[in-house]
C-alpha positions as CSV (number, residue, x, y, z in Angstrom):
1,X,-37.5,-50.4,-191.0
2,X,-41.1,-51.5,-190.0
3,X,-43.8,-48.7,-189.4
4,X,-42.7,-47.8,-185.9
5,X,-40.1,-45.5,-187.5
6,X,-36.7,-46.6,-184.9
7,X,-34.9,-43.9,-186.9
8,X,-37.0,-41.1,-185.3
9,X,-35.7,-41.7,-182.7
10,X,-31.9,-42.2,-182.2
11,X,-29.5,-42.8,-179.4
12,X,-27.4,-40.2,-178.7
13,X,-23.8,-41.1,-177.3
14,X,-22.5,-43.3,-174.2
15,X,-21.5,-41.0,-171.3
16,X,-17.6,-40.0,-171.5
17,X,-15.5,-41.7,-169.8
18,X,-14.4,-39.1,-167.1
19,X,-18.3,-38.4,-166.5
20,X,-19.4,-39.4,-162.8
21,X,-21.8,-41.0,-164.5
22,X,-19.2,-43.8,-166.1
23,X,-17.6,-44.0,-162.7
24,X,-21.1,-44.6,-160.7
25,X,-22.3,-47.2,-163.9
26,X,-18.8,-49.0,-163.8
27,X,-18.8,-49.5,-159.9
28,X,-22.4,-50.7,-159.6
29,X,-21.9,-53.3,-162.8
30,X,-18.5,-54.2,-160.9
31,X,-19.8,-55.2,-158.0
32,X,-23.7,-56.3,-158.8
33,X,-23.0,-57.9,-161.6
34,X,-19.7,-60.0,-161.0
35,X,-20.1,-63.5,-161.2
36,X,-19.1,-64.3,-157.4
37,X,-20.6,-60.7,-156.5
38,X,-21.1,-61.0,-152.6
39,X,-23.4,-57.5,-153.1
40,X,-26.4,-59.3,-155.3
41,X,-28.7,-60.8,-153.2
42,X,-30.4,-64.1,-153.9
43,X,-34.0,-62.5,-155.1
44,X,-31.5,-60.1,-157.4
45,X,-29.5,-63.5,-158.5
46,X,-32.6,-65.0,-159.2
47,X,-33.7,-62.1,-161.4
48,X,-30.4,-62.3,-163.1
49,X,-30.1,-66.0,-164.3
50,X,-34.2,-65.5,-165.9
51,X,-33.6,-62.6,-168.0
52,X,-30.4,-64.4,-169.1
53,X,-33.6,-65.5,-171.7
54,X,-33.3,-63.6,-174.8
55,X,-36.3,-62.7,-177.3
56,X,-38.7,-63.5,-178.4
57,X,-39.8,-66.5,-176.5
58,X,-39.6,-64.8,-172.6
59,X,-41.7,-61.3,-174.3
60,X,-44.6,-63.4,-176.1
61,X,-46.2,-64.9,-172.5
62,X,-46.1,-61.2,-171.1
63,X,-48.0,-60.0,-174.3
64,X,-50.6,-62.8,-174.1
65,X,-51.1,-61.9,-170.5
66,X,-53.1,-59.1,-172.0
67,X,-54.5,-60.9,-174.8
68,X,-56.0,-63.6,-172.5
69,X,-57.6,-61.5,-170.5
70,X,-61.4,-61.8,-169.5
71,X,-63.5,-59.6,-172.3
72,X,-61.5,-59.6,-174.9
73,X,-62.2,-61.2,-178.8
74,X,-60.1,-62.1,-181.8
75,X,-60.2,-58.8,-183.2
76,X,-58.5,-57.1,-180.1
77,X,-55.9,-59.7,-179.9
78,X,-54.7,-60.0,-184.0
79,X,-54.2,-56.0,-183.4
80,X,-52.7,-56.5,-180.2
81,X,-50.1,-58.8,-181.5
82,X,-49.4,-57.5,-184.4
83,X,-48.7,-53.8,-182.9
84,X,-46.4,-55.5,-180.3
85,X,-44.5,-57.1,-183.2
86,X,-43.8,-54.5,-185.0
87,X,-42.7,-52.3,-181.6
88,X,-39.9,-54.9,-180.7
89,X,-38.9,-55.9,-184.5
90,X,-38.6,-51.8,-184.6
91,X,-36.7,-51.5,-181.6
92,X,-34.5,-54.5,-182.6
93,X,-33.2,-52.5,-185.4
94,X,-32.9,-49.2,-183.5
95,X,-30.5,-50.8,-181.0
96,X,-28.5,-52.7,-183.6
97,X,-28.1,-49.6,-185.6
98,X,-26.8,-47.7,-182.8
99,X,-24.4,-50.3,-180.7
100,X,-22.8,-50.6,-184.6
101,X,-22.9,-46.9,-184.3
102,X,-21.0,-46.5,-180.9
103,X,-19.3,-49.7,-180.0
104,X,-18.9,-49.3,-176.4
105,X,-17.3,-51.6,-174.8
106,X,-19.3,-54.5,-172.7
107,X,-18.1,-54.4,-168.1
108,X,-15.6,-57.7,-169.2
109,X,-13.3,-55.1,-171.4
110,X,-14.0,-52.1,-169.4
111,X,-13.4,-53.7,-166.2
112,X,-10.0,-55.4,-167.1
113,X,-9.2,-52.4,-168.2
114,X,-9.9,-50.0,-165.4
115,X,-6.4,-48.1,-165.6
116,X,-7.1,-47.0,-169.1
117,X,-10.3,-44.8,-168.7
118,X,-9.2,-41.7,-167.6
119,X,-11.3,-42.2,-164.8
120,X,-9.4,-41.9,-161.2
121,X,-12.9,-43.1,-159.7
122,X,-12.7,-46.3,-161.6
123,X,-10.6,-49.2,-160.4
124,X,-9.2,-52.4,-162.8
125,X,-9.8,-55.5,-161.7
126,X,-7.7,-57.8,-164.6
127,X,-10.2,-61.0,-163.3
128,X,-13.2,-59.8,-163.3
129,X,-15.8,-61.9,-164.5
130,X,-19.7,-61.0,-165.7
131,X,-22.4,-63.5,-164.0
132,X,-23.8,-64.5,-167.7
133,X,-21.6,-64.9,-170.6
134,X,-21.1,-61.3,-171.9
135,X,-23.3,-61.3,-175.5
136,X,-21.0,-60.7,-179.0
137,X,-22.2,-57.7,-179.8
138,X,-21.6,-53.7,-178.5
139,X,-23.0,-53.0,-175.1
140,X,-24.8,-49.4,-175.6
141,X,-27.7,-49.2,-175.9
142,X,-29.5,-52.5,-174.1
143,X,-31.5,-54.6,-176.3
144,X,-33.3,-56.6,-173.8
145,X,-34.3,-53.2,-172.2
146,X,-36.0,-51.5,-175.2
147,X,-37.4,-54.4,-176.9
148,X,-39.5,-55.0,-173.1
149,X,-40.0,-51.3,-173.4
150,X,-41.3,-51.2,-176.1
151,X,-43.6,-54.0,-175.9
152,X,-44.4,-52.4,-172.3
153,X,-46.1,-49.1,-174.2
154,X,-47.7,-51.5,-176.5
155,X,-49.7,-52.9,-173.5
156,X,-49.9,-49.8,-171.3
157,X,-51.8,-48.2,-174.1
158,X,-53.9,-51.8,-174.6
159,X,-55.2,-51.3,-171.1
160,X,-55.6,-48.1,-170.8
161,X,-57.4,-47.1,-167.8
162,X,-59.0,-50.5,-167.4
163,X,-57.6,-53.5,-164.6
164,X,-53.9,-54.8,-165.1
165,X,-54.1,-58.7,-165.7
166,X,-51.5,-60.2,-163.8
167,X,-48.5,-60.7,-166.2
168,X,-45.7,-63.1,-166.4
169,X,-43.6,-65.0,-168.3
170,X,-41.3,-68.3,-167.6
171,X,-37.5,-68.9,-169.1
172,X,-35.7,-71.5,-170.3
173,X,-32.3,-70.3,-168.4
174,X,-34.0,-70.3,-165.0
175,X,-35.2,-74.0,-165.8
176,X,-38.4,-72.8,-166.7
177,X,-39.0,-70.7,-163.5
178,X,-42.2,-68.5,-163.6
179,X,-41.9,-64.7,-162.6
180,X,-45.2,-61.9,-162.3
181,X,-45.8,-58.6,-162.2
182,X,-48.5,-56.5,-161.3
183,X,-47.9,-54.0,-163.5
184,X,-46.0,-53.2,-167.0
185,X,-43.9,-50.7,-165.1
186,X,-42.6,-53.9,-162.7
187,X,-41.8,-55.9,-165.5
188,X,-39.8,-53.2,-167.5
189,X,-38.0,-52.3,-164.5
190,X,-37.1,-55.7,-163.6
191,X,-35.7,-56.0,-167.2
192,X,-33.5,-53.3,-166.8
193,X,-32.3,-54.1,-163.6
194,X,-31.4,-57.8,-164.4
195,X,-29.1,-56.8,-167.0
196,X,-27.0,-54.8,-164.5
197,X,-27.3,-57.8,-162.5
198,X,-26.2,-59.7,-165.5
199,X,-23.0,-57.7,-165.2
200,X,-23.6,-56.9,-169.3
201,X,-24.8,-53.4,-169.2
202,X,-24.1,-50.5,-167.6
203,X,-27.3,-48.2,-165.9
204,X,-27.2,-45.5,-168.1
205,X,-27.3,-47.9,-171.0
206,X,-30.4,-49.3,-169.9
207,X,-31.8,-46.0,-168.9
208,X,-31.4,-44.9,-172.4
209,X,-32.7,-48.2,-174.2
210,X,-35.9,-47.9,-172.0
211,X,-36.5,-44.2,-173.2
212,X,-36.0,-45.5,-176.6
213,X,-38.6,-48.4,-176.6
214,X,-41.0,-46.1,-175.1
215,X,-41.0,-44.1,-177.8
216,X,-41.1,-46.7,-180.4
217,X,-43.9,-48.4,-179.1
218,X,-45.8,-45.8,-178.6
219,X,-45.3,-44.8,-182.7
220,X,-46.3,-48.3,-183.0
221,X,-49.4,-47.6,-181.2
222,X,-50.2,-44.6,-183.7
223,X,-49.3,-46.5,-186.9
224,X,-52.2,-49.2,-185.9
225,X,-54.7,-47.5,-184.1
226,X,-57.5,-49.3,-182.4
227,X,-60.7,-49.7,-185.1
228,X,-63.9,-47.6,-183.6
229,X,-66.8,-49.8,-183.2
């Protein structure tokens, strides 16, 4: 574990299976995140197919967004990047520790297997298909949504009260498409509603992830405070 300490803060359990909130998560994945969904729109497709991207090549352009900004020196940025490495190495191994701890299964499983939930407000559908391949690993938590969380409180507490450079990022599963955001908030929201999209994670499951990375990045934050001058 790095200095950002993931194992203060843990992820407690998926939601049960008879919860509303499994039904509601299963039924917006199901038809949002299906390959042939009708229900995504193109801007939401779009979204989708970039953050296909996985780390740490599509995070590294948002952090220099910061780091290139007008005013700032060598110093600044080596702490910068160094803080924001350790927040999404820590939150790396916070999420892997607990999808090993839960092993919930990804929409593909769950959705095939509707009939077996409990869950009279969830219905099978045997062919259901994600719109990215479904990664091979547990679903809960979400990695890409804590690792951009926590990287997001890593550059929230950067800026502080100062201007918001413009971020953005490009990805090599969009064929190098460019997105921007006008605010960290934007970008980790965006993250958390692509993999929905993705039909790979459930709501709550991102939800939860984002609440983790916040935390971790803002421990990151305190274990490499900003030198006075």
């Amino acid at each position: 574990m790095g200095d950002g300490e993931p194992g203060s803060v843990p992820a407690g359990p998926p939601p049960s299976l008879t919860s509303a909130t499994w039904a509601r998560d299963y039924n917006e994945v199901k038809a949002l995140g299906s390959k042939n969904s009708t229900q995504r729109t193109p801007e939401q497709t779009a979204i989708a197919k970039f953050w296909e991207a996985t780390a740490p090549v599509v995070y590294w352009p948002v952090a220099r967004s910061v780091a290139n900004a007008p005013g700032r020196d060598v110093t600044d940025n080596a702490r910068l990047l160094a803080v924001a490495a350790m927040a999404m190495d820590d939150a790396l191994t916070a999420v892997f520790d607990a999808k090993y701890t839960y092993t919930f299964w990804r929409p593909i499983t769950a959705i095939r297997n509707g009939e077996l939930d409990g869950n009279d407000a969830t219905v099978a559908e045997p062919g259901w298909t994600p719109f990215i391949d479904t990664p091979m690993h547990p679903e809960y938590p979400c990695a890409h949504c804590i690792v951009s969380s926590a990287l997001g409180a890593v550059l929230v507490a950067e800026i502080g009260t100062g201007p918001v450079p413009k971020l953005s990022s490009a990805s090599s599963t969009a064929g190098g498409a460019v997105r921007t955001w006008s605010s960290v908030d934007d970008f980790t929201q965006e993250v958390s509603m692509a993999r929905i999209l993705d039909g790979v994670h459930y709501r709550n499951s991102t939800e939860v992830a984002m609440a983790m990375g916040k935390k971790i990045g803002e421990l990151a934050v305190q274990k490499l405070p900003k030198a006075t001058r």
